[in-house]
C-alpha positions in Angstrom: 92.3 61.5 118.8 95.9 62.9 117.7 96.0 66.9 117.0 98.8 68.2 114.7 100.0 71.7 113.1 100.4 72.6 109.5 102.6 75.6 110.1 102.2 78.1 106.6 104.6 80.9 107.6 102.8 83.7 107.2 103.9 87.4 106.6 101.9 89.9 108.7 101.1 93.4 107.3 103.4 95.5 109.7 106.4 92.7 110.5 109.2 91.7 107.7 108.8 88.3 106.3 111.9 87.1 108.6 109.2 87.5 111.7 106.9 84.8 110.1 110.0 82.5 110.0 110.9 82.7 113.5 106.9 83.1 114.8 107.0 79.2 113.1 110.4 78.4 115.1 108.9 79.6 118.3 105.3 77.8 117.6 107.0 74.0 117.1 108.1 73.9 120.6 104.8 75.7 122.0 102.5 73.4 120.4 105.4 70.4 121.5 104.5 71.1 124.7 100.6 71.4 124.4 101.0 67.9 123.2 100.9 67.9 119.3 101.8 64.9 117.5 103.8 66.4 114.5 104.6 69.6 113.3 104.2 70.2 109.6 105.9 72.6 107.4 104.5 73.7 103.9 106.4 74.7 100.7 105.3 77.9 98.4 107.1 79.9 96.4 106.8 83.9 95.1 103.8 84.2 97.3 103.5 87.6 99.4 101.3 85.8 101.8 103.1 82.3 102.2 106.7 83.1 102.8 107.3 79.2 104.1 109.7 78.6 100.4 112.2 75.9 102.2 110.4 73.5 104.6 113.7 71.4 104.7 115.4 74.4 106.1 113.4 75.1 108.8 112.8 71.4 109.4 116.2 71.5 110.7 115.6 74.3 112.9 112.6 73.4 114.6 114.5 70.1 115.4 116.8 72.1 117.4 114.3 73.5 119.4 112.0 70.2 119.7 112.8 66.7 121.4 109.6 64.9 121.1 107.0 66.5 117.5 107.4 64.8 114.7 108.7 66.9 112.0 107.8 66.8 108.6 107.2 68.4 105.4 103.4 69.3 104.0 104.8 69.0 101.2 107.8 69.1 99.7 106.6 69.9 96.0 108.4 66.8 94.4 108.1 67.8 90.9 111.0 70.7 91.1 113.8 68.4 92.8 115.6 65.2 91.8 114.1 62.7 94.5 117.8 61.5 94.9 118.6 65.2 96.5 114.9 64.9 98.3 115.8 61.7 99.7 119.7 62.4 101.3 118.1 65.4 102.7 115.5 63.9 104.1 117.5 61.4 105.6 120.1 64.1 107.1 117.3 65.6 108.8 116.4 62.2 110.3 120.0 62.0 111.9 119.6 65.0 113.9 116.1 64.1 114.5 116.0 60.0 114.9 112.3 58.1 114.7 111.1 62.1 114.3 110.7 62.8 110.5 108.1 63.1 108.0 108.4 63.6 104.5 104.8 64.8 102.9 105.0 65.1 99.3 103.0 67.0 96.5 102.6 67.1 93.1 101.4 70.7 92.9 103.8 73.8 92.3 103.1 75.8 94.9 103.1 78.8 93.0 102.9 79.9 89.3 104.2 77.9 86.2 106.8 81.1 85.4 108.1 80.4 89.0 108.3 76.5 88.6 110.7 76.9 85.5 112.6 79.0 87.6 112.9 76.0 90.0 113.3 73.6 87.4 113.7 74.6 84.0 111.9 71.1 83.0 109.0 72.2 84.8 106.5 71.2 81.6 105.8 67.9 82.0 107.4 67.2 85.5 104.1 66.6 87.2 103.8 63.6 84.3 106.5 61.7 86.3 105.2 62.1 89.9 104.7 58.5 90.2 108.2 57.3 89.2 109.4 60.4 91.6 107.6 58.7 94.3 108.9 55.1 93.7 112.1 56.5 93.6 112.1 58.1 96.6 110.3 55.6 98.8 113.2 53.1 97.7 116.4 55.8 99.0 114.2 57.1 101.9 114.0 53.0 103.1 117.4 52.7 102.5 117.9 50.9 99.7 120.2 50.4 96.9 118.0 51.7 94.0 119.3 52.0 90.7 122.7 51.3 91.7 122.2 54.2 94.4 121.6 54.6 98.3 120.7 57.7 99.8 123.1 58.6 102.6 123.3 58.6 105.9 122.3 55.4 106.7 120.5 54.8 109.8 120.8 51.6 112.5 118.3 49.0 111.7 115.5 48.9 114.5 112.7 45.9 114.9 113.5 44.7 111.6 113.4 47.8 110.1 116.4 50.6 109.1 114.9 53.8 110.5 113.6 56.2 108.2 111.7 59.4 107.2 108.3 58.5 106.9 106.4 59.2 103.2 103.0 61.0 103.1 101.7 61.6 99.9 99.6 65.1 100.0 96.8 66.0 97.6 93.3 67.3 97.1 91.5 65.3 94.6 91.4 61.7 93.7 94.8 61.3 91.6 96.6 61.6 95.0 94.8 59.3 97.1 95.1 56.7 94.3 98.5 57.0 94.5 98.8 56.8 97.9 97.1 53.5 98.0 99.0 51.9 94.8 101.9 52.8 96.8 100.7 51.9 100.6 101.8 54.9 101.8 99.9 57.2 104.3 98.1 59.9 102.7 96.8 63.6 103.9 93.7 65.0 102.5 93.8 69.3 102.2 90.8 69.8 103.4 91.3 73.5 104.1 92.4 74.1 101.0 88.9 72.8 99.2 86.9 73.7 102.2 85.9 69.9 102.3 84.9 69.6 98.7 85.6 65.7 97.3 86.9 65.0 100.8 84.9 61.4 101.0 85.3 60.7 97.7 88.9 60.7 97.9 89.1 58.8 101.2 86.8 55.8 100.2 89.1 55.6 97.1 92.2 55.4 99.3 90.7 52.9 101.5 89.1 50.7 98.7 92.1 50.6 96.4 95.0 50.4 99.0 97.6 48.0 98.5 99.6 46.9 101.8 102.8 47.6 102.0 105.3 46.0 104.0 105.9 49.5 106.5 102.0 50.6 106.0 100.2 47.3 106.2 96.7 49.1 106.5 95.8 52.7 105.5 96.9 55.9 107.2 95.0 58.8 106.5 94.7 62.2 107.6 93.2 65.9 106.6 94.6 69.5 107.3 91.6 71.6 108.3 91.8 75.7 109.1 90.4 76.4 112.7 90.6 78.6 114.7 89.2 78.7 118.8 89.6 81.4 121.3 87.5 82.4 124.3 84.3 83.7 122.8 82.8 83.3 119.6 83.1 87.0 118.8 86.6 87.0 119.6 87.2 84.2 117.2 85.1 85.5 114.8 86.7 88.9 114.8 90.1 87.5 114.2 89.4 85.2 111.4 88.4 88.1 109.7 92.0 88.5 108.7 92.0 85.2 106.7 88.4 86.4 105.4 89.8 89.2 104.2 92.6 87.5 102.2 90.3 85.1 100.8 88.5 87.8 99.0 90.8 89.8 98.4 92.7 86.4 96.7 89.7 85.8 94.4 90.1 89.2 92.9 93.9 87.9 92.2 95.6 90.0 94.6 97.7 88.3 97.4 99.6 89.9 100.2 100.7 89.7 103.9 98.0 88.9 106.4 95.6 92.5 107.8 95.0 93.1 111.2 91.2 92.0 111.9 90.5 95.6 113.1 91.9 97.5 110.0 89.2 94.3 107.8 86.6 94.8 110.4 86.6 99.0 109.9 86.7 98.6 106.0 84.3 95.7 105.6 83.5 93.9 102.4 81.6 95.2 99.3 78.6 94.4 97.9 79.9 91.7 95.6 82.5 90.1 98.2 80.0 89.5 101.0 78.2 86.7 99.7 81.3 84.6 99.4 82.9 85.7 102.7 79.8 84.3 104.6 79.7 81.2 102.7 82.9 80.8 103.8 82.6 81.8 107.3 79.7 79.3 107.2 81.6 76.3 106.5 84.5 77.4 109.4 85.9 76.1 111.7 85.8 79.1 114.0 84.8 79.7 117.2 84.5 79.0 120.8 87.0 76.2 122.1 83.8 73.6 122.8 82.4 74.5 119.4 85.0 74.2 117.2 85.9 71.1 119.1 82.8 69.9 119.0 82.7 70.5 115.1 86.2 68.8 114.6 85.0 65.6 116.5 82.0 65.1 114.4 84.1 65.3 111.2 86.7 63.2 112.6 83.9 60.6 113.4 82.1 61.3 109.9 85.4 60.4 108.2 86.9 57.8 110.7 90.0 59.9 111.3 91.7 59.1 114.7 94.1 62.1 113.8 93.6 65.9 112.6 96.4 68.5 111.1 95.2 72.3 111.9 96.0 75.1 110.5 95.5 78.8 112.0 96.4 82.3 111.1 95.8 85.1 112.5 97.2 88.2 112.6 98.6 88.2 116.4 101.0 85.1 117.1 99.6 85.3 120.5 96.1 84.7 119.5 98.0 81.3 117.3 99.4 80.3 120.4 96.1 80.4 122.7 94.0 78.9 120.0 96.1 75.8 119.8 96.2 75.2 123.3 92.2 75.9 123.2 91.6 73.2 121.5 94.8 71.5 122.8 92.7 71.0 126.3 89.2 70.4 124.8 91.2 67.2 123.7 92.8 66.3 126.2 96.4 65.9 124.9 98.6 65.1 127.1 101.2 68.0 127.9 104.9 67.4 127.5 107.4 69.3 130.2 108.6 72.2 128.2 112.0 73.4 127.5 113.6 76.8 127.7 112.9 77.6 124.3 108.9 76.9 125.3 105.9 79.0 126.6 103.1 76.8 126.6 100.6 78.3 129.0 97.0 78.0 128.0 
């Protein structure tokens, strides 16, 4: 079993949003070190809680700090962006990062419709042409000459292949898993994003309808799920009440940076929120490090996975840091010898 991170960059009440950019810098090389596989970044824009707007960006900076993770992008939200720019950045990144790259993308905004016509004034509509998006872009990110184009740098061809960013295509329904396999690409199910809702539905679909392709000859799949482990169950439990908090507070349409779990736990919920916070905490991953490895397991098995992304936030980084290398043990990875830049003590 493979663990990786979806990194989210998010802003903590008390701390600029600058600290949630370099709390995600100094997480890559910790969880590098605990043995992760890759290192995701995601993309959202005009969001008070998810201040993570340029994963490209700090793509480039976490490969600075890294020498084994892959690196990679969950997602970039293709429909803003020519995939001509998409693709020679992508393939920059793999230059200063060689064999280490993954490019995730979405179809999604990431934000609201006023703020995707900011990013692209064509924004109605651009979701339409996804799929062409995606051809185009698996063609430059392969290296080849595709509509009279190629996407530069060009990298050194390696067993048969020129080296090269590897697609993902990201989603959480059907339409992107169908997509995935029509392409033969590898796809990534958000399962924390739907809580599990439509997760088998959209896997059996991606395995059914996949086409081969000759880089992808049988499916890859994966899902993101939110966990979060620390040494007790009521110490895990206290601190995901910060990401309890912004749920509710996010179905009443108002978003901001992350509470401390004692400021949630000394106001509690209402009346009207509670019934939805413990239906959430019920379907959790939260917990001690045997149970919520114990829980991740079983859904790995449920859903033949042999990989799983996580997600965490909490208020304290340092609560972050010990969760992943929680669960980091429970699994067995295999730790890599850290460099100066790392503090990966579990």
């Amino acid at each position: 079993m493979k663990l990786s991170v979806l990194d989210q960059s998010i802003a903590l009440a008390g701390a600029g949003e600058d600290a949630a950019l370099r709390d995600t810098l100094d997480l890559a090389p910790h969880c590098e070190a605990l043995g992760y596989h890759r290192f995701w970044l995601s993309e959202h824009h005009s969001l008070p809680t998810i201040v993570g707007t340029a994963p490209e960006v700090l793509m480039a900076a976490v490969a600075a700090r890294t020498r084994h993770i892959r690196i990679g992008s969950a997602g970039v939200m293709l429909p803003h962006y020519a995939a001509l720019k998409v693709a020679e950045q992508f393939r920059v990144l793999d230059a200063l990062a060689p064999g280490r790259i993954d490019l995730g993308v979405g179809r999604a905004p990431g934000g609201d419709m006023r703020t995707a016509l900011a990013l692209n004034p064509n924004a109605q509509g651009a979701a339409d042409r996804f799929p062409e998006q995606v051809r185009d872009l698996q063609a430059w990110t392969a290296g080849r000459q595709h509509r009279g184009i190629v996407a530069h740098p060009r990298a050194p061809a390696a067993s048969g292949f020129e080296r090269v960013p590897e697609l993902w295509i990201l989603g959480s329904s059907d339409y992107g898993a169908r997509l995935a396999a029509h392409f033969g690409l590898p796809y990534a199910f958000a399962y924390f994003f739907m809580d599990g809702q439509g997760v088998e539905q959209a896997l059996e679909l991606y395995r059914t309808l996949y086409q081969p392709s000759e880089r992808h000859p049988t499916p890859q799949a994966t899902i993101c799920v939110w966990a979060l482990a620390a040494d007790s169950e009521a110490e895990a439990r206290h601190h995901a009440l910060s990401r309890d908090r912004w749920r509710a507070d996010r179905a009443r349409g108002r978003l901001g940076p992350l509470l401390p779990p004692d400021e949630v736990a000394a106001r509690g919920f209402s009346a009207d929120e509670a019934p939805g916070v413990e239906a959430g905490q019920r379907k959790a991953f939260v917990g001690s490090a045997s149970r919520v490895a114990a829980q991740l397991r079983d859904l790995a098995a449920a859903l033949e996975l042999d990989e799983l992304v996580i997600n965490t936030w909490a208020h304290d980084p340092a609560v972050r840091r010990r969760s992943y290398a929680l669960l980091a043990r429970e699994f067995g990875l295999a730790p890599r010898a850290a460099n100066a830049a790392t503090d990966a003590t579990a």
